[in-house]
C-alpha positions in Angstrom: -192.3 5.5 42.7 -188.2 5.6 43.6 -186.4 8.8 42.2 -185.1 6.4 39.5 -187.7 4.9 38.1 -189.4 8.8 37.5 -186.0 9.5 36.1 -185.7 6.6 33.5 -189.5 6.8 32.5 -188.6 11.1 31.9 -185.5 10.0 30.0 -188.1 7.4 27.4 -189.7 9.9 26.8 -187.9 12.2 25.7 -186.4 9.5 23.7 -189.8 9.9 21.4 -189.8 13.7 21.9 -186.2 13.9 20.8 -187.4 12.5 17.1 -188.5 16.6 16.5 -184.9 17.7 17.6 -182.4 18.4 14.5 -180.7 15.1 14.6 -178.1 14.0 11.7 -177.8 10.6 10.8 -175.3 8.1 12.0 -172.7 6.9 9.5 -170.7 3.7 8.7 -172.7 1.6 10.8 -172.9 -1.6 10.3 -169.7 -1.5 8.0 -168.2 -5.0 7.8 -164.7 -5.3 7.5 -162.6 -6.5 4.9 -161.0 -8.9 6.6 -163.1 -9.4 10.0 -161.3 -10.9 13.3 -161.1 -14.8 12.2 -157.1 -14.0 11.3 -156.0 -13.7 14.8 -152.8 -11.4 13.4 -156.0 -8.5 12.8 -156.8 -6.4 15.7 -160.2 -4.3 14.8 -161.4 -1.4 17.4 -164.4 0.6 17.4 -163.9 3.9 19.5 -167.7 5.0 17.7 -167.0 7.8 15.7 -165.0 8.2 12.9 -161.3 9.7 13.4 -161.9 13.7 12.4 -158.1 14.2 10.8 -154.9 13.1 10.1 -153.3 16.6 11.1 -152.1 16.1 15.2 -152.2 19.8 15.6 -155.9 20.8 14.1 -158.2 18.7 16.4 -158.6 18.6 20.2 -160.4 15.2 20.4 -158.7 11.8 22.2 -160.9 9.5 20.0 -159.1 11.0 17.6 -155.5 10.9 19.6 -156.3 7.2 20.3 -155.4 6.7 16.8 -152.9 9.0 16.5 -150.6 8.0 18.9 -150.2 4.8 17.4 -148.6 6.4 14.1 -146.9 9.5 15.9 -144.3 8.9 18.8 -144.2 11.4 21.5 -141.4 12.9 22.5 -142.1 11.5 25.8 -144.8 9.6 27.3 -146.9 8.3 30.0 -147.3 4.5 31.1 -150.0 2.9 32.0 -150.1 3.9 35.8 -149.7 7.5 34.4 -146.2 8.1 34.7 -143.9 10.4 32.3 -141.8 8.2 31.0 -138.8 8.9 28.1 -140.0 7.8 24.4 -138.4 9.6 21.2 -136.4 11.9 24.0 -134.4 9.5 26.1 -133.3 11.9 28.8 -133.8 15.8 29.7 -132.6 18.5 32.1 -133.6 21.9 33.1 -131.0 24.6 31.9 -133.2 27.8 33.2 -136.8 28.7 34.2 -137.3 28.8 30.5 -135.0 26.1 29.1 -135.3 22.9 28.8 -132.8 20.7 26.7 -133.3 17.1 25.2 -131.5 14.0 23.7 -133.3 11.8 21.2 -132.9 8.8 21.1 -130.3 7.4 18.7 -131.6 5.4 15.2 -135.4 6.5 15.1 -136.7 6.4 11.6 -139.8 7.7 10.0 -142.2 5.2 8.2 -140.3 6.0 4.8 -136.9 5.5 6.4 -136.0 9.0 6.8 -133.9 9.7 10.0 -136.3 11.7 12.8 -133.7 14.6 14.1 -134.2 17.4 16.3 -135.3 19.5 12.9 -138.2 17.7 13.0 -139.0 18.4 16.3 -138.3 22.1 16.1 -140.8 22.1 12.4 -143.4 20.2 14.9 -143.5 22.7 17.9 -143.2 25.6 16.2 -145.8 25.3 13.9 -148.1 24.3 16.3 -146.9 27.3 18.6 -146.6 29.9 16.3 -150.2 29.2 13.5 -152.9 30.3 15.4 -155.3 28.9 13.7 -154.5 25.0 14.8 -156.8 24.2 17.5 -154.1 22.8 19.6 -152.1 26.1 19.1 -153.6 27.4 22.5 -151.6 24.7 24.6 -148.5 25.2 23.0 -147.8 29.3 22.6 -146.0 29.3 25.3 -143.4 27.8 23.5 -141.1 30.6 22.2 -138.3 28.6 20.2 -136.7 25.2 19.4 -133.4 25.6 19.4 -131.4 22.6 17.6 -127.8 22.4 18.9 -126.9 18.9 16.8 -128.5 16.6 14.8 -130.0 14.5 18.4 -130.1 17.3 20.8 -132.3 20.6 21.2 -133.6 23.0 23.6 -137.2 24.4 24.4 -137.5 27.4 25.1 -140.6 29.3 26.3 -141.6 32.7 26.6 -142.2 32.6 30.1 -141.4 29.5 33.2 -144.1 27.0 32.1 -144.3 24.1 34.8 -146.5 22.3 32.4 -144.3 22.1 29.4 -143.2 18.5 30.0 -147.1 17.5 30.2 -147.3 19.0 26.8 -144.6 17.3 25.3 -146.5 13.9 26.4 -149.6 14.2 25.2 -152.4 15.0 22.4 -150.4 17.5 19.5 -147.2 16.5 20.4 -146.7 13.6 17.7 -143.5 14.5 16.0 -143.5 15.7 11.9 -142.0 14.4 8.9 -140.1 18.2 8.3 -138.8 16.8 4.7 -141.8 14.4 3.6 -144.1 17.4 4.5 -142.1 20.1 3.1 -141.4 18.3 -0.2 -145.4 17.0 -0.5 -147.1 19.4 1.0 -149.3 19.2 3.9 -152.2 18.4 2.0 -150.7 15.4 0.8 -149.5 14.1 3.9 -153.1 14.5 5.2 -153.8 12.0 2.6 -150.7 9.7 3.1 -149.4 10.5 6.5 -146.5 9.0 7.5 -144.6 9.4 11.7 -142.5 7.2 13.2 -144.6 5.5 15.4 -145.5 1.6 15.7 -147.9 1.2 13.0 -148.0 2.5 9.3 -150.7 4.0 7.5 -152.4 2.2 5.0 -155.6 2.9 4.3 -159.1 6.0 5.3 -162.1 4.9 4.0 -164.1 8.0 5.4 -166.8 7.3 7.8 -166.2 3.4 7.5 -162.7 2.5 8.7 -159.1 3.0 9.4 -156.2 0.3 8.4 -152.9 0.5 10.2 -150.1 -1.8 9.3 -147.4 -3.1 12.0 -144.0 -1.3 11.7 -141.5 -3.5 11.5 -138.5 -1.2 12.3 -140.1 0.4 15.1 -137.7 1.6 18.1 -140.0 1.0 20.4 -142.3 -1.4 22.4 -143.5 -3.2 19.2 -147.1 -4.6 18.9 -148.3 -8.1 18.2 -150.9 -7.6 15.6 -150.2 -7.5 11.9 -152.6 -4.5 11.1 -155.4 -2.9 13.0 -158.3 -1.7 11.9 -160.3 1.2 13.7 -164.1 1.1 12.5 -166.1 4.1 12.6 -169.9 2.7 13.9 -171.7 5.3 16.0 -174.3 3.3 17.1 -173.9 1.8 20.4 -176.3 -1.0 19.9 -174.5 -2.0 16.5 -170.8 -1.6 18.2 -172.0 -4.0 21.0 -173.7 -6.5 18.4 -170.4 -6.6 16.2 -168.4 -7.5 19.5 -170.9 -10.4 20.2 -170.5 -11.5 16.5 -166.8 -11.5 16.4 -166.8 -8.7 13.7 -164.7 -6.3 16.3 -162.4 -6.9 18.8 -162.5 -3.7 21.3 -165.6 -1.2 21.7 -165.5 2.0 23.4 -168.5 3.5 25.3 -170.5 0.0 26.2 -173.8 1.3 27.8 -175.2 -0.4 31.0 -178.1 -2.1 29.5 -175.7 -4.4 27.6 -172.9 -4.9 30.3 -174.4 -8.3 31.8 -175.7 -9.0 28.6 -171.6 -9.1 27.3 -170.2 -10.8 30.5 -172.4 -13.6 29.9 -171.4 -13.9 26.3 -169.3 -16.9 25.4 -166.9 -14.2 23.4 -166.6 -11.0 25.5 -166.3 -9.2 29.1 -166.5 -6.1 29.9 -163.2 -4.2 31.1 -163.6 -0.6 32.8 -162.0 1.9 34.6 -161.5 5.5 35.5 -161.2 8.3 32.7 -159.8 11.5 33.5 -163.3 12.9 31.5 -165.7 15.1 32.4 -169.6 15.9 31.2 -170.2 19.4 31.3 -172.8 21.9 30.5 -171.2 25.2 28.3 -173.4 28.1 28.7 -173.5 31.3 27.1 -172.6 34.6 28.7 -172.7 37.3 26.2 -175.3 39.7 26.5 -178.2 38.8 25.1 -178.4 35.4 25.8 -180.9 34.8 29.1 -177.5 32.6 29.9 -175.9 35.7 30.4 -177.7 36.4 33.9 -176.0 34.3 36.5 -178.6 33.4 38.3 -180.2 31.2 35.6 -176.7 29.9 35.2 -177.5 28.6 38.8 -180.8 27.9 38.2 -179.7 25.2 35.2 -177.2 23.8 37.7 -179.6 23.6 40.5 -182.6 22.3 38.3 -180.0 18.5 37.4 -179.7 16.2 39.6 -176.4 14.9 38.7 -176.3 12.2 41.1 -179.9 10.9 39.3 -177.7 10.8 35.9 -174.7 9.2 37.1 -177.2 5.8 38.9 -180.1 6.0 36.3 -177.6 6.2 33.0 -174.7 3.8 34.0 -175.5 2.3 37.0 -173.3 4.1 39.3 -170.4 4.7 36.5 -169.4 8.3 37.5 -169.3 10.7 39.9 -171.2 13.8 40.4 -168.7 17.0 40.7 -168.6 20.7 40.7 -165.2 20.9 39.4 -163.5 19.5 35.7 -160.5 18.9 38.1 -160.2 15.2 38.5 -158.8 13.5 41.5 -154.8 13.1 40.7 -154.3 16.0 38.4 -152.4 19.3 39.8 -154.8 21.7 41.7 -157.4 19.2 42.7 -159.8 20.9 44.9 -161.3 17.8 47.1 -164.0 20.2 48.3 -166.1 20.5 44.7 -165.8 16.8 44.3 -168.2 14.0 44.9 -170.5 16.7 45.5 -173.1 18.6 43.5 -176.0 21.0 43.8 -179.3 20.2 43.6 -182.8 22.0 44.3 -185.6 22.4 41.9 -187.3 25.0 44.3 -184.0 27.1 44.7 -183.9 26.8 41.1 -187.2 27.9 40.5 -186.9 31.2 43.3 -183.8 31.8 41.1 -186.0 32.0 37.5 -187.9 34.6 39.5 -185.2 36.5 40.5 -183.8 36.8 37.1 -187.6 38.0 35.5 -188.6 34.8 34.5 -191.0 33.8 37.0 -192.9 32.1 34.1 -190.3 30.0 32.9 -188.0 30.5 29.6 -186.9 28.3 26.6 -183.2 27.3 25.4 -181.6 25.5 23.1 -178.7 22.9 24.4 -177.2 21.3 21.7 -175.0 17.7 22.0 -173.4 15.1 20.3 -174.5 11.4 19.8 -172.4 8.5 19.4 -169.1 10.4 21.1 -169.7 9.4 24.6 -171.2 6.8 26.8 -174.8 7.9 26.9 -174.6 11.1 25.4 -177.9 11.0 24.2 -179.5 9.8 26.7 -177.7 11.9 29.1 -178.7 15.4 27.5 -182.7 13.7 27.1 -182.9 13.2 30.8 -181.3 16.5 31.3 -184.0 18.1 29.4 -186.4 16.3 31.7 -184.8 17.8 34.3 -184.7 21.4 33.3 -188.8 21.1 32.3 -189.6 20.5 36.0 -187.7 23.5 36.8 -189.6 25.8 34.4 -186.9 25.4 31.7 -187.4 24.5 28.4 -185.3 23.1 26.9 -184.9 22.4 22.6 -182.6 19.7 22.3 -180.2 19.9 18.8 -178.2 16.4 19.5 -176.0 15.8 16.2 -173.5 13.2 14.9 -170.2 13.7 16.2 -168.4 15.6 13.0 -171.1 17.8 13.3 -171.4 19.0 16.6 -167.5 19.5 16.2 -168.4 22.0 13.2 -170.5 24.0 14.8 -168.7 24.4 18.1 -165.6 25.3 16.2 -167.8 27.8 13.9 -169.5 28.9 17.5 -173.3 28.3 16.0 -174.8 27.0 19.1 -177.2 28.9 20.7 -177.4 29.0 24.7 -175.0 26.2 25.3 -173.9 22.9 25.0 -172.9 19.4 26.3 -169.6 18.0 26.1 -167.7 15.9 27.9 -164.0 16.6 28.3 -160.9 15.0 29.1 -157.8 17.0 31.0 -154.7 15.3 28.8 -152.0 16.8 31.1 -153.4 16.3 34.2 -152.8 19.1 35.3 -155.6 21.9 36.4 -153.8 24.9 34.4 -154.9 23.0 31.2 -158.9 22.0 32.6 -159.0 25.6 33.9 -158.2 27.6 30.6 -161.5 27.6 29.6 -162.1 29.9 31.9 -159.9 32.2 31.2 -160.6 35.5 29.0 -159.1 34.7 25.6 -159.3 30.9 25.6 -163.9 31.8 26.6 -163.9 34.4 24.2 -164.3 31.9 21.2 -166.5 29.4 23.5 -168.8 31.0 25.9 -167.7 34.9 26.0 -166.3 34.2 29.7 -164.6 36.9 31.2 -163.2 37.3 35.2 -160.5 39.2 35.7 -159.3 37.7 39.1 -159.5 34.5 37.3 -157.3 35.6 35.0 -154.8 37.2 36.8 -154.9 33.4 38.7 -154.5 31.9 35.7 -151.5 33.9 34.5 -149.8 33.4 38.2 -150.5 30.0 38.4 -149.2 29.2 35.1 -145.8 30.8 35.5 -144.8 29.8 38.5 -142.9 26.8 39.1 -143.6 26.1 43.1 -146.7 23.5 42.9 -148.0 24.6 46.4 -148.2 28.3 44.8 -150.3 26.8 41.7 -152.5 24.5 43.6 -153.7 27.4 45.8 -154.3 29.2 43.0 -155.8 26.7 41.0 -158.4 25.7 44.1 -159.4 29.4 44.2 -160.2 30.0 40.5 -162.5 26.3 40.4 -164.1 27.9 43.8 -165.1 31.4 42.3 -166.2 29.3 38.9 -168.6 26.6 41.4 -170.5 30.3 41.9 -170.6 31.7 38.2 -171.4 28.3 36.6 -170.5 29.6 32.9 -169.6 26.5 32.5 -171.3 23.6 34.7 -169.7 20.4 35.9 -171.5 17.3 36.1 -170.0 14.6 36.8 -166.5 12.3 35.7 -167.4 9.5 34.0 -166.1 5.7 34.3 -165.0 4.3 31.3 -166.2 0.7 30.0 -165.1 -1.0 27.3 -166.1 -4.8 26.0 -163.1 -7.0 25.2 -162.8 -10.3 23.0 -161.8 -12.9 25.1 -158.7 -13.6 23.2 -157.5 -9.9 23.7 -155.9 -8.7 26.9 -156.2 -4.7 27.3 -157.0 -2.9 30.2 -158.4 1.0 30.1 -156.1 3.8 30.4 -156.2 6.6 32.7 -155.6 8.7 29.8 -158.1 7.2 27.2 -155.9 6.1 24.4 -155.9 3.0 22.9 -151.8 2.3 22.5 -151.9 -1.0 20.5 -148.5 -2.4 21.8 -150.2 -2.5 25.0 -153.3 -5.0 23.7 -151.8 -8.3 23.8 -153.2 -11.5 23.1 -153.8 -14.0 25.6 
């Protein structure tokens, strides 16, 4: 019997044991939409969960930002191929180590025809830098003050160098603010009917069923070529995949392998795919108490999965196996963790024993279902895994909301599976995990010669200075495994024919950049 095979038959059945695990139920599937995909001016995606909030700076999710950036414009903005490119600023120069100064472009407006100045973009980064309890405020606190010197120019300025600040300014949390709407309604009404400057309006959140943008006319920008788009929140992968080969949705995220052939073939749909800068992961516990907390049976999980086994069993070869969560092209790649991965069920077994449990032990690994491509399946076969080491393993897989509210209320017992993205491409962001204070609410990490690293790295503007430092924090964290890397995964989308989009590095789904054919 091939490797394989043993693996797929372990991941069935823990498909039926996984019917005892504490599972919530999927919602909105099957949701038909108002106004389907017949009128070819309708654009209707399905990322697979629902969209978790309209507020840009209290969510850390890109299924979420692949919405968002379609409403909010970024101050600046990568292409397609990656690149930083000018958007709301149109050009920028560095005044000091800790300045930066911008010019907006001339004649934006926000959705209700208010002009977008550089008060709104000091009322944007400040109150993400300044409330610590956003989620995104953690990747913007470096940012010390805007400083508006007329109505289109302004100046950054940051407690310390940061050689990451323009990456911030182009990604995830950087939309920019209505100051005025939001200070005259109040935030919680703009939650409700949030309005940016971007090339779509908001019309419509039917919660757990659908999304309804609207085109904006008077956009600045790029403008898109579809009259409103609808983002539909179905879970399910085998209902997303049935809706594209009905003609009920235009572009589905997260197309498992089983169903790729099956959508090339279709007369409707093909499947379109590419690399993600996303990687599955393995959180584990380090406080004392937890038998995560021993470091050897930190090793012992990462020894027991074969990560290679996941990536050709579970999408046919769409990943690969890593022990790093830097990605090849981001700042402080280290070459030597990647395409590489550790695995030994009898090392992992010896290590048990070292740690006092030559008998085995239990855990609890929690994950989501219907976030990523095979996230089921992918903690299931894990668990299969981890059995033949000695390590029991209670699954807790939950609907995405879920697993997002207790992660963020730090419920889960000895760890969890996640897949994350890196949204500045840059190592300093990926690698802040493990640092001290950013653990301390995830996993209770805590290295000091990481952090000192960390702080060096992230101050210094010579990119030969932080790439060494960067490839020797990912090498000491290869040997600790609080946190353990899997593998990056491919993404693979499945596109109407009429529709011409190809994946971005970066995951979002930018409608001016879906054309029709």
């Amino acid at each position: 019997m091939s490797k394989k095979i043993f693996y797929l038959m372990i991941a069935a059945l823990m498909v039926v044991l996984s019917a005892c695990t504490t599972t919530s139920s999927p919602s909105g599937e099957g949701t038909t939409s108002s106004t389907g995909t017949e009128d070819n001016n309708v654009l209707t995606v399905s990322l697979g969960p629902d969209m978790l909030t309209w507020d840009i700076h209290n969510h850390t999710t890109t299924a979420t930002e692949a919405i968002h950036v379609n409403v909010f414009d970024y101050l600046l903005m990568r292409d397609t191929d990656g690149e930083i490119q000018p958007h709301l600023a149109k050009e920028w120069k560095q005044i000091d180590d800790t300045t930066y100064e911008f010019k907006l472009t001339e004649g934006v407006k926000f959705h209700n025809g208010d002009d977008l100045t550089a008060e709104d973009v000091k009322f944007t980064l400040e109150r993400v830098a300044t409330d610590e309890t956003l989620k995104s405020h953690g990747d913007f606190d470096t940012i010390k003050e805007v400083k508006v010197i007329d109505p289109l120019t302004f100046q950054i300025i940051t407690h310390e160098p940061d050689p990451m600040l323009i990456s911030r300014i182009s990604r995830q949390a950087s939309g920019i603010l209505p100051k005025k709407y939001i200070e005259e309604k109040g935030m919680d009404e703009f939650l409700k009917s949030p309005i940016g400057s971007g090339p779509y309006k908001f019309k419509e959140w039917k919660k757990d069923s659908q999304i309804t943008l609207v085109k904006n006319d008077d956009y600045f920008g790029k403008k898109g070529e579809w009259a409103e788009v609808l983002f539909r929140a179905i879970p399910e992968d085998s209902t997303r995949v049935a809706e594209l080969l009905t003609d009920n949705v235009n572009i589905i995220a997260n197309v498992p392998p089983s169903d790729w052939k099956r959508i090339n073939d279709s007369d409707n749909s093909e499947i379109a795919n590419g690399p993600s800068n996303r990687t599955y992961m393995l959180f584990l516990r380090t406080q004392e108490g937890w038998p995560t907390s021993d470091v050897k049976v930190r090793q012992a999980i990462d020894y027991a999965i074969d990560d290679k086994a996941l990536v050709e069993s579970l999408l046919d070869g769409g990943g690969t196996p890593t022990l790093t969560r830097v990605n090849p092209g981001n700042v402080g790649f280290e070459e030597s963790l990647y395409d590489t991965y550790n695995y030994d069920v009898d090392k992992a077994k010896k290590l048990l024993e070292e740690a006092g449990y030559k008998d085995g032990l239990k855990i609890e690994l929690a994950g989501p279902t219907g976030r990523y491509i095979k996230d089921r399946e992918v903690m299931q076969l894990i668990a299969g895994m981890l059995e033949e080491a000695g390590i029991h393993t209670e699954m807790n897989l939950l609907q995405w909301s879920s697993f997002t509210e207790l992660r963020d209320q730090e419920k889960f017992k000895e760890g969890y599976l996640i897949a994350l993205g890196s949204s500045f491409f840059d190592a300093g962001q990926a690698l802040d995990y493990y640092g001290t204070e950013r653990s301390a609410t995830i996993n209770g990490y805590s290295n000091k010669e990481i952090d000192k690293l960390l702080q060096e790295a992230n101050t210094s503007l010579d990119p030969a200075v932080r790439t060494a430092k960067y490839q020797e924090i990912q090498k000491i964290a290869s040997v600790e495994t609080p946190i353990v890397p899997l593998f990056q995964v491919d993404q693979f989308f499945g596109v109407s024919d009429g529709i011409q989009y190809t994946p971005r590095l970066d995951e979002l789904i930018y409608i001016p950049d879906v054309n029709k054919k």
